[in-house]
C-alpha positions as CSV (number, residue, x, y, z in Angstrom):
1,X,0.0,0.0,0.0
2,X,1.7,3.2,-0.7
3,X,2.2,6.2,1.4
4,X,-0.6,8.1,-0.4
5,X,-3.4,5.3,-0.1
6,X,-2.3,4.9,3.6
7,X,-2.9,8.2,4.6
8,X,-5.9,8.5,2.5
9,X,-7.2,5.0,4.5
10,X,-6.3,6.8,8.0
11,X,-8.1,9.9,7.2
12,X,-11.0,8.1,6.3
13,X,-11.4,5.8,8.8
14,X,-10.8,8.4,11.1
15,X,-13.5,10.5,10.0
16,X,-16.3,7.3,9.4
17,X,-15.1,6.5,13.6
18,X,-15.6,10.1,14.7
19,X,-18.7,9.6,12.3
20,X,-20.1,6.7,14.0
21,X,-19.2,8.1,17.9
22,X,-21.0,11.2,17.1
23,X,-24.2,9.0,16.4
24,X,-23.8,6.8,19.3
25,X,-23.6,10.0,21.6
26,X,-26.9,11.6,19.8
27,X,-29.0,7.9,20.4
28,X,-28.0,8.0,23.8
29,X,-29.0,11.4,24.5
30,X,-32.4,10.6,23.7
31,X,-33.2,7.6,25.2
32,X,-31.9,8.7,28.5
33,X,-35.0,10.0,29.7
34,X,-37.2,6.9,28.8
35,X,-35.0,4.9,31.1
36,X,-36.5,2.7,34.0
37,X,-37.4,4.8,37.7
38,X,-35.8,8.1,35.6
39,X,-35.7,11.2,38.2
40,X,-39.0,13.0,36.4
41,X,-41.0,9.6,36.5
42,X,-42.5,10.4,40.0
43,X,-45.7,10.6,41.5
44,X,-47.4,10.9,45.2
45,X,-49.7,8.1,46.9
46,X,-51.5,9.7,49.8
47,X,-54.4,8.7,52.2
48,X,-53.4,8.3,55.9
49,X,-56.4,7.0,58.1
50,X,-57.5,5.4,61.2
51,X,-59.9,3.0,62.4
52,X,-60.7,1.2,65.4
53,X,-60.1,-2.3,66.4
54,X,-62.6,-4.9,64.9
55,X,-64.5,-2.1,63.1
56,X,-66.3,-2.7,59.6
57,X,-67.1,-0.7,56.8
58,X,-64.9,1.9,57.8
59,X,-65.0,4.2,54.6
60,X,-61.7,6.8,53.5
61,X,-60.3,8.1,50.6
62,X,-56.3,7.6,49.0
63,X,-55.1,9.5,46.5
64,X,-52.4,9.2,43.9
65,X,-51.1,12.2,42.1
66,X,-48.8,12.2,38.8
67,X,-46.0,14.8,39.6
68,X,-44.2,13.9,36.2
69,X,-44.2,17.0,33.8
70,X,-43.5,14.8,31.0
71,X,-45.6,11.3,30.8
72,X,-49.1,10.4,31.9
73,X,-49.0,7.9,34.3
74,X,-51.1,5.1,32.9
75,X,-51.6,2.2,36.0
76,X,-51.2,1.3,39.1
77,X,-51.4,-0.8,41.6
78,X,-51.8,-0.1,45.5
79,X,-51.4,-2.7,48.1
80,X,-53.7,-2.2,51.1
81,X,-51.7,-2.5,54.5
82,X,-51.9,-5.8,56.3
83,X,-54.1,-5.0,59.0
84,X,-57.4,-4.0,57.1
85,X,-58.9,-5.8,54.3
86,X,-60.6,-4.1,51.8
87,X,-64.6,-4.8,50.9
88,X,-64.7,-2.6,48.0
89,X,-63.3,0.2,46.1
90,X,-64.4,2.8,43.5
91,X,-64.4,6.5,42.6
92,X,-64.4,8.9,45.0
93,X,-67.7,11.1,44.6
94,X,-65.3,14.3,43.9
95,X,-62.4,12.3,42.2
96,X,-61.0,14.9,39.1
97,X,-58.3,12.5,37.5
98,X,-58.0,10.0,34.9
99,X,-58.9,9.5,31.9
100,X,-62.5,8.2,30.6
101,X,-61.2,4.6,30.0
102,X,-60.1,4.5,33.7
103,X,-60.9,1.2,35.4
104,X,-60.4,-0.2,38.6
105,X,-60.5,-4.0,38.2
106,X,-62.2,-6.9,40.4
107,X,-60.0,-7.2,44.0
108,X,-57.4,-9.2,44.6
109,X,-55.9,-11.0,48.1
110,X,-52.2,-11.5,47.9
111,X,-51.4,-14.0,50.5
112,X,-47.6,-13.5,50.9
113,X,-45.7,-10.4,51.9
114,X,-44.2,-8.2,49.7
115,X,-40.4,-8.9,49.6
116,X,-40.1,-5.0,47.8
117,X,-42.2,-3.4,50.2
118,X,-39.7,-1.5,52.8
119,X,-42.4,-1.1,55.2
120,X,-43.8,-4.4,55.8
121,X,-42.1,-7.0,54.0
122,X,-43.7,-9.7,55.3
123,X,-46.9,-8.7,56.3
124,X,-49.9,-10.4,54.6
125,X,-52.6,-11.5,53.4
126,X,-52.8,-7.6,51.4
127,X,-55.9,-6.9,49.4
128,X,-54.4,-5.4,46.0
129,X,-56.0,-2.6,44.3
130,X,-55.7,-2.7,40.1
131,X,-55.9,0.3,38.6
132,X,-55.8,0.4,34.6
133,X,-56.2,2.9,31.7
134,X,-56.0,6.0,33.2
135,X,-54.5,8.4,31.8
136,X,-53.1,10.7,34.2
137,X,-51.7,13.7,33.1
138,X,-48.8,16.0,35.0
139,X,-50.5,17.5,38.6
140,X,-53.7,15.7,37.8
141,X,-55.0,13.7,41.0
142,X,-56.9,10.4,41.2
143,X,-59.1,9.3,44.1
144,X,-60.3,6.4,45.5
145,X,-62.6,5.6,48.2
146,X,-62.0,2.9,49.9
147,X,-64.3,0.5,51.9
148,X,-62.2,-1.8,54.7
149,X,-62.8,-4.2,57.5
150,X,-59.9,-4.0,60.5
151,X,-58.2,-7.3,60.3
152,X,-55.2,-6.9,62.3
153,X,-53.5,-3.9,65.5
154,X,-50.9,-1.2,64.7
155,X,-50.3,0.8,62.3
156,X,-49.4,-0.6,58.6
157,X,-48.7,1.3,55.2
158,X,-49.7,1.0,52.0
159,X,-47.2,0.2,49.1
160,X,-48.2,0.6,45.4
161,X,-46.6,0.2,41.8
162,X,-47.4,2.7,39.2
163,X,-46.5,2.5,35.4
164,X,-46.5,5.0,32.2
165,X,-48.2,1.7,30.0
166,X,-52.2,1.0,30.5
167,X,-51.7,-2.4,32.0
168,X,-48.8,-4.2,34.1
169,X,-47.7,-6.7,31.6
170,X,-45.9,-8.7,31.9
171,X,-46.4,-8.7,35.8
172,X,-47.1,-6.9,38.6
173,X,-43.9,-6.9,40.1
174,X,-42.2,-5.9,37.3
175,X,-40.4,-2.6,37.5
176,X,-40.1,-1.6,33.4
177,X,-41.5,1.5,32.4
178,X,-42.2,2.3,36.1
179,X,-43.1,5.4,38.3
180,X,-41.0,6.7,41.7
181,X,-42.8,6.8,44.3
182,X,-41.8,10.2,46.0
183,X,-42.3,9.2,50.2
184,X,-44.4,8.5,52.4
185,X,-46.5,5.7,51.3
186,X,-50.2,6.5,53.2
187,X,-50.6,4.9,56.6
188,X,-53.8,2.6,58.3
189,X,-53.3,3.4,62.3
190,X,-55.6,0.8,64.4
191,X,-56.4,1.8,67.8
192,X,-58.5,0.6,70.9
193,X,-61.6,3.2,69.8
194,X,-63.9,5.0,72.4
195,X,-67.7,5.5,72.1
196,X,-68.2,9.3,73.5
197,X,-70.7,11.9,73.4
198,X,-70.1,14.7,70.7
199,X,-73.0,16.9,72.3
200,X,-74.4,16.6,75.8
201,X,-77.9,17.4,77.1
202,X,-78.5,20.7,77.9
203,X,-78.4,21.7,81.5
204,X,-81.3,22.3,82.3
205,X,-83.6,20.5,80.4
206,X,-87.0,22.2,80.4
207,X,-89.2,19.8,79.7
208,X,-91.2,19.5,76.3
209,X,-88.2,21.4,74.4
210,X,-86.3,19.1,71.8
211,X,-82.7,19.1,72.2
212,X,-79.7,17.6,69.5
213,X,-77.9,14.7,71.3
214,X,-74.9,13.7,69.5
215,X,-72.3,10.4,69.6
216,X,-69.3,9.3,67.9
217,X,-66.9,6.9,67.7
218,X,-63.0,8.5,68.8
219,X,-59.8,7.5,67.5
220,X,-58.1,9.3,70.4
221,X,-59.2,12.9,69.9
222,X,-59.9,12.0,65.8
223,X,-63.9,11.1,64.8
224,X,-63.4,7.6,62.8
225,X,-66.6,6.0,60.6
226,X,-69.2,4.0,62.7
227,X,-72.0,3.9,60.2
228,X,-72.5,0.3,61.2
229,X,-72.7,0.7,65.0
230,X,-76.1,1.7,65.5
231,X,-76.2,2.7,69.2
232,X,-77.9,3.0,71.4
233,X,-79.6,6.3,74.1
234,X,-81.1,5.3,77.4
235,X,-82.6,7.2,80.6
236,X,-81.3,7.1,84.4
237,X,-82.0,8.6,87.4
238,X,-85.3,10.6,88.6
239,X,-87.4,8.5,85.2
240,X,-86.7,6.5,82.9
241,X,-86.4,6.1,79.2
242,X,-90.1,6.3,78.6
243,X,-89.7,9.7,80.1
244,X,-88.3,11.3,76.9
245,X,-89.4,11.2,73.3
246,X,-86.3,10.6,70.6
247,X,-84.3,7.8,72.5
248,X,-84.2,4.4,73.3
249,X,-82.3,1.4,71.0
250,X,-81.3,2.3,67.6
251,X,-82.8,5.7,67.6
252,X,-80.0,7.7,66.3
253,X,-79.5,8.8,62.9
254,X,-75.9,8.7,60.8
255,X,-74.6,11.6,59.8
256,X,-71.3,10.2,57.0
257,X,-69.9,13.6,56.5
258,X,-69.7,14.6,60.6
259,X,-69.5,10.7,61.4
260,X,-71.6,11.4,64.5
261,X,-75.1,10.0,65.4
262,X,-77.6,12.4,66.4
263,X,-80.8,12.3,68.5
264,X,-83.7,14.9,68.6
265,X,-84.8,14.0,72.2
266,X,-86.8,16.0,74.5
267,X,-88.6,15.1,78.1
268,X,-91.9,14.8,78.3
269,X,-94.1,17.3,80.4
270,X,-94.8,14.1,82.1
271,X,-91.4,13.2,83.4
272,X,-90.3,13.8,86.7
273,X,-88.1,16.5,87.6
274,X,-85.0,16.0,88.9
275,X,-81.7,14.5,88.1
276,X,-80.6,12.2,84.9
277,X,-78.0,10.6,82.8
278,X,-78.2,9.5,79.7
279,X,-76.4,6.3,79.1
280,X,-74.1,5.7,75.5
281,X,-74.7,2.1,74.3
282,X,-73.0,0.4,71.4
283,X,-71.7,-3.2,70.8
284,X,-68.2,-3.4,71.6
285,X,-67.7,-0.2,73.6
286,X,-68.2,0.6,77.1
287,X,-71.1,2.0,78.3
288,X,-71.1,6.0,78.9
289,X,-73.0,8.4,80.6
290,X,-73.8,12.1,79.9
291,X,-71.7,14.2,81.9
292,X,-72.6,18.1,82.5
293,X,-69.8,19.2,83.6
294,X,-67.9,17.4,80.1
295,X,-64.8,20.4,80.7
296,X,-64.0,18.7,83.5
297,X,-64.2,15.0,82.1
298,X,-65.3,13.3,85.0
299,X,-67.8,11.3,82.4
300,X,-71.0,11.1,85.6
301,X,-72.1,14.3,86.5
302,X,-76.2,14.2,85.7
303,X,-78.4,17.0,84.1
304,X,-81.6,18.3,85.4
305,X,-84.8,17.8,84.0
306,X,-87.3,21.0,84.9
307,X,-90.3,22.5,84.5
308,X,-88.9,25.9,83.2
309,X,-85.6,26.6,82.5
310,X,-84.1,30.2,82.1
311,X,-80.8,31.0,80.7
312,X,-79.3,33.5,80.6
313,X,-79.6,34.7,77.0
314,X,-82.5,35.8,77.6
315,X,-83.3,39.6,77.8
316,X,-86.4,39.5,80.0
317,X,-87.7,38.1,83.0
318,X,-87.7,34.0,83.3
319,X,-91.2,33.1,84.6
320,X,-93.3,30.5,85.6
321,X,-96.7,29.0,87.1
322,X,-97.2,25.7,88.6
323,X,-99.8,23.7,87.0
324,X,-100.3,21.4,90.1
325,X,-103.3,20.9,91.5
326,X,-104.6,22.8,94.2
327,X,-103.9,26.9,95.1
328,X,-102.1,28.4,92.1
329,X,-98.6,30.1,92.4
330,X,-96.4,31.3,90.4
331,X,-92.6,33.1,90.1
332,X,-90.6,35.1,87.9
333,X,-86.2,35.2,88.3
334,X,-84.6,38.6,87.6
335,X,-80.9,39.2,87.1
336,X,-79.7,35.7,86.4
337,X,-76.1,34.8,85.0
338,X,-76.3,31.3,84.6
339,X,-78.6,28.9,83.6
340,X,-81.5,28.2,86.3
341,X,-84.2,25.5,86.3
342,X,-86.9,26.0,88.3
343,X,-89.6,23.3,89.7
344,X,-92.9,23.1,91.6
345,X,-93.5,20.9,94.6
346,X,-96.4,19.8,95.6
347,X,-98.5,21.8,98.4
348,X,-99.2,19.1,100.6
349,X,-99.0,18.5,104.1
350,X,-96.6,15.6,103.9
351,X,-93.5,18.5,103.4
352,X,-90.9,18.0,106.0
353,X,-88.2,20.4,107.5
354,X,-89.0,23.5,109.1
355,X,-92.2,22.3,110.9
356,X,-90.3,19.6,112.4
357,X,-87.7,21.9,114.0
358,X,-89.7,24.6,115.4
359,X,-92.3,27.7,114.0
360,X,-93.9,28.2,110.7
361,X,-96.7,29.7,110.2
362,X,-97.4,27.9,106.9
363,X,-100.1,29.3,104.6
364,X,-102.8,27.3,103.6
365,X,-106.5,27.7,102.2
366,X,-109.8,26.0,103.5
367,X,-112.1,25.1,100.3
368,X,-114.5,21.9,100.0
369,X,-111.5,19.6,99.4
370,X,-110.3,20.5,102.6
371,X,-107.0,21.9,103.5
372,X,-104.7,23.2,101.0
373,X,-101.5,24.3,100.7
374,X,-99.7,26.2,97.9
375,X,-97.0,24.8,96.1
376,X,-93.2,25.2,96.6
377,X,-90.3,26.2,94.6
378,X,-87.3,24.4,93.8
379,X,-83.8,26.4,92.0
380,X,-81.0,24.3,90.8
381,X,-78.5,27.1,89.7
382,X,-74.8,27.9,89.8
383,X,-74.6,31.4,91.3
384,X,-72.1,33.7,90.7
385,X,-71.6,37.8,92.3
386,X,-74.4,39.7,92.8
387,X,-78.1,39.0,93.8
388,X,-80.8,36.6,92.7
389,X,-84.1,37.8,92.9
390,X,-87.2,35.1,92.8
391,X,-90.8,36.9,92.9
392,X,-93.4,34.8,94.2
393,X,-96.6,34.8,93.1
394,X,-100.3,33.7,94.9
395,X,-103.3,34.6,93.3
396,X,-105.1,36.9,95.7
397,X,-108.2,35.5,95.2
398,X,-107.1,31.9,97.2
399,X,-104.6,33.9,99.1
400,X,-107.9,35.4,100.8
401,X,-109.7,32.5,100.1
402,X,-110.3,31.0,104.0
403,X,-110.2,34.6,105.2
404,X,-110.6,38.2,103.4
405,X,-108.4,39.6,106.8
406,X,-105.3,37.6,106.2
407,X,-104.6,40.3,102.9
408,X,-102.7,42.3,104.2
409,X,-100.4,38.7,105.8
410,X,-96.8,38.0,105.4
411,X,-96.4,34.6,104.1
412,X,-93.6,32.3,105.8
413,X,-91.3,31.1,103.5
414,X,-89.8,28.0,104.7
415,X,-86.7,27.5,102.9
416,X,-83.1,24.8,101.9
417,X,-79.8,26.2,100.9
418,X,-76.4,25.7,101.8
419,X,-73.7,27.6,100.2
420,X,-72.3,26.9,97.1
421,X,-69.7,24.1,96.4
422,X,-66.8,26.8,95.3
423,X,-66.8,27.9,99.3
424,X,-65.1,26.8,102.3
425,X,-68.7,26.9,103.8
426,X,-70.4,24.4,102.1
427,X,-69.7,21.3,104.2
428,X,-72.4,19.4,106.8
429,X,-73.4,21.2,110.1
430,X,-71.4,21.1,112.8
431,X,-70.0,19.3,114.9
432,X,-69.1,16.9,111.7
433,X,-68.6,19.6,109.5
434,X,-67.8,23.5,109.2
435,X,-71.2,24.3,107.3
436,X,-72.5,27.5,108.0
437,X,-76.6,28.0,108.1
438,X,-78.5,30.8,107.2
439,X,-80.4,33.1,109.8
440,X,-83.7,32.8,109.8
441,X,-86.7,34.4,111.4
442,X,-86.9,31.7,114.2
443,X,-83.1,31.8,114.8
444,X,-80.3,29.5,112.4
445,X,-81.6,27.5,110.2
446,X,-81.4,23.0,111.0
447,X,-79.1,20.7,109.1
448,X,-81.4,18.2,107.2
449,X,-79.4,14.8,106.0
450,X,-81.6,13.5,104.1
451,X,-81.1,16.1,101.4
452,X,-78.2,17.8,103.0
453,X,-79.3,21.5,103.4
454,X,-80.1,23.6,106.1
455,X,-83.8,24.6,106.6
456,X,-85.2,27.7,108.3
457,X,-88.2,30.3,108.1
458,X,-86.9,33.1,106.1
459,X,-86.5,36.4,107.7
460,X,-87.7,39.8,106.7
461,X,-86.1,43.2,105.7
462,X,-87.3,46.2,104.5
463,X,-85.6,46.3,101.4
464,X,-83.0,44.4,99.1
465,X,-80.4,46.5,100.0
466,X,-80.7,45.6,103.5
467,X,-79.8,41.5,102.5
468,X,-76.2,40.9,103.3
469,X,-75.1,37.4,103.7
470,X,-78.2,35.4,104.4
471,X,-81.4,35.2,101.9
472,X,-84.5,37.0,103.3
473,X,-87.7,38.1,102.4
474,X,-86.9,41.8,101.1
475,X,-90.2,43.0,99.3
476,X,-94.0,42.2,98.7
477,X,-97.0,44.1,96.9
478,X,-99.7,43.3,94.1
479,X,-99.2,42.5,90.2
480,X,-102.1,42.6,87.5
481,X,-101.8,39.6,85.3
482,X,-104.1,38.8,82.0
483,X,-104.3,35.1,83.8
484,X,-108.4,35.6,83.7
485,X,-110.6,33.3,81.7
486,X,-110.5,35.5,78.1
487,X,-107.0,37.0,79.5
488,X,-108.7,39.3,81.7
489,X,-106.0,40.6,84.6
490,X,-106.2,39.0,87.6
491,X,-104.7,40.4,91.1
492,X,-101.3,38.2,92.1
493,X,-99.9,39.1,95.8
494,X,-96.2,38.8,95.6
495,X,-93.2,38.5,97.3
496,X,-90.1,38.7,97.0
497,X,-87.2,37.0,98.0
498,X,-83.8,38.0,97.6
499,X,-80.7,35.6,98.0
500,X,-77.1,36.6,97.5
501,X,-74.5,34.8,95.8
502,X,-73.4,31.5,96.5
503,X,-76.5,29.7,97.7
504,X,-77.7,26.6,96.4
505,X,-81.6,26.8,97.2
506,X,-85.2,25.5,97.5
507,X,-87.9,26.7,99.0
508,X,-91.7,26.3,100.1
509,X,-94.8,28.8,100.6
């Protein structure tokens, strides 16, 4: 070969090599991005939930987002965790992503673990989730919801396979063509679940008013699902069930978006006053009754049920008449901060306390029925500063019923307090305990155990501004009221009884 041919040979081959390196470099350049798990093949799989142990048809949502600006994400499979096995799966009603071929094929249950699942390797049997033909564009979002039983305790996470191809061939393990995951994977937390109330009975309850009672399952401080709990709302205490309208087994209603169940209960104008609970019921779960005082979680304290109830939203007077039987009477509450209930006891002659101690002077009426007496009043209130003031009211015509010369009479007010709980003197009477009694007309007012007040004969001032320490009688006069067959006005005598903060109180005319 001569010189001239050789060098010709070099130049050329040199040139075809560089040629042909050129190429190879401009190939590889483009196929780098279609390469397996590529950084901009990524996507998000959310959905972290919680449900309680043993619990069925719990219902949530998981979401998986495409965060690839380049290629729709086409399928995917998600592996439930291992301690929940899932009953169905389908759109969620506001689910956006996908296109319209998007499919979610029949379940399957994968009883071995999943050797590439970091999470729980081993944990099994996994319901799987196949998703196919979707479609899913960059930022576009697709959501499932999810119905589960809890098979299993802890907390477990999810673990899914997504793909840029329609289906998963040529398995569901295999990694060509696939997505990245970008972490966390969602997580299913199981925990020992409480059945609580989500909205007590009000305190008071006036009877005959309606009042939203609500339950829910808890998770901790978290709501979960219960739509398949049904529980139940019972009565205790002064009644019983029957005493209220709205409750009793598998009253409540389901609310899916709150997951609460609600009652619209309300006593009846026939219940007896006094204190209830109403008890939680639901297969599973303790047992729970209303509590009051729910701030302070102590889960027992009961509510009353009254006759009237004030609060203290109200802008005018709180009254009341008492529609026992026998000599009418009547009050009205001024000047009240917290909620009051107020009730009527029965004017009979069976009424304990201050006749067996000494004095009173009790008033009564004399008709064809024989003796009468007119009924009492009972306050359940929380008391803060100031002074409550309770207006008693007798309808003049049975006030001067026996005898037209006792109009111009005082009426002994035999009354029960003791001082509120927030006090160093609210304890028993001495010598067991450092109560303090009330002065009375007759002198201090008796300790009474059997409902653990003191009862006296109220005394009398001239005026409220002369009541200190201890309730009195501090006013009294006449008040037209349309309470006349056809509303005409009828002449009340009233008195009034002022008691100063911190006494707990009931009382008898």
């Amino acid at each position: 070969m001569t010189q001239h041919v050789r060098t010709s040979y070099r130049r050329h081959r040199r040139a075809t090599g560089l040629l042909v390196l050129g190429v190879v470099a401009l190939v590889a350049g483009v196929a780098i991005p279609f390469a397996s798990g590529a950084p901009d093949k990524k996507y998000t799989f959310t959905g972290n939930a919680a449900g309680c142990a043993g619990s069925t048809g719990i219902v949530f949502d998981v979401s998986v987002k495409n965060t690839t600006r380049t290629q729709n994400l086409g399928s995917v499979d998600l592996y439930a965790p291992s301690n929940i096995a899932v009953t169905n799966a389908d759109w969620a009603p506001d689910n956006t992503g996908g296109g319209s071929t998007k499919v979610i094929r029949p379940l399957r249950t994968i009883n071995t673990g999943i050797s590439s699942d970091p999470n729980d390797p081993s944990g099994s049997p996994r319901t799987l989730i196949p998703v196919r033909s979707l479609q899913l564009g960059h930022n576009q979002t697709l959501k499932i919801r999810v119905t589960a039983s809890v098979t299993g305790t802890g907390t477990r996470s999810w673990y899914s396979l997504a793909k840029q191809a329609n289906d998963f061939n040529p398995g569901d393990l295999d990694l060509s063509n696939a997505f990245t995951m970008e972490p966390p994977a969602p997580t299913f937390q199981v925990t020992t679940c409480e059945l609580r109330f989500a909205a007590q009975p009000p305190n008071p309850w006036q009877k005959g008013t309606t009042a939203t009672v609500a339950a829910a399952v808890y998770a901790g401080s978290t709501l979960v699902p219960s739509s398949g709990l049904n529980p139940s709302l019972t009565a205790v205490g002064a009644g019983a069930t029957s005493d209220f309208t709205g409750i009793g087994a598998s009253s409540g209603t389901y609310n899916s978006s709150t997951s609460t169940w609600t009652w619209l209960a309300a006593p009846r104008t026939s219940a007896p006053s006094g204190l209830f609970n109403l008890v939680l019921s639901g297969t599973g779960y303790t047992p729970i009754k209303s509590d009051s005082n729910a701030a302070l979680g102590n889960q027992e304290a009961p509510f009353r049920v009254t006759d009237t109830a004030c609060v203290p939203t109200q802008t005018e007077a709180c009254e009341a008449t008492s529609n026992l039987s026998g000599p009418q009477a009547g009050v009205t509450l001024t000047g009240y901060p917290s909620p009051i209930s107020i009730d009527f006891l029965a004017g009979d002659s069976t009424v304990p306390r201050c006749g067996e101690f000494g004095t009173w002077n009790r008033a009564y009426i004399e008709d064809s029925s024989g003796r009468r007496y007119f009924p009492g009043v009972e306050l359940d209130f929380v008391w803060g500063q100031g002074m409550l003031q309770i207006v008693y009211r007798v309808r003049n015509s049975e006030w001067v019923q026996t005898n037209v010369s006792r109009g111009n009479s005082d009426i002994e007010f035999c009354a029960g307090a003791r001082h509120g709980v927030e006090t160093a003197s609210n304890d028993y009477a001495p010598p067991n305990g450092d109560g303090v009694p009330f002065a009375g007309k007759y002198g201090d007012a008796e300790w009474y155990q059997e409902d653990e007040l003191f009862w006296g004969v109220l005394g009398r001032v001239s005026n409220p501004n002369k009541v200190k320490d201890d309730p009195a009688v501090c006013a009294s006069g006449t008040q037209d009221l349309p309470t006349g067959s056809g509303n005409a006005n009828e002449t009340w005598r009233t008195w009034t009884i002022c008691i100063p903060s911190d006494w707990d109180w009931k009382n008898y005319g």
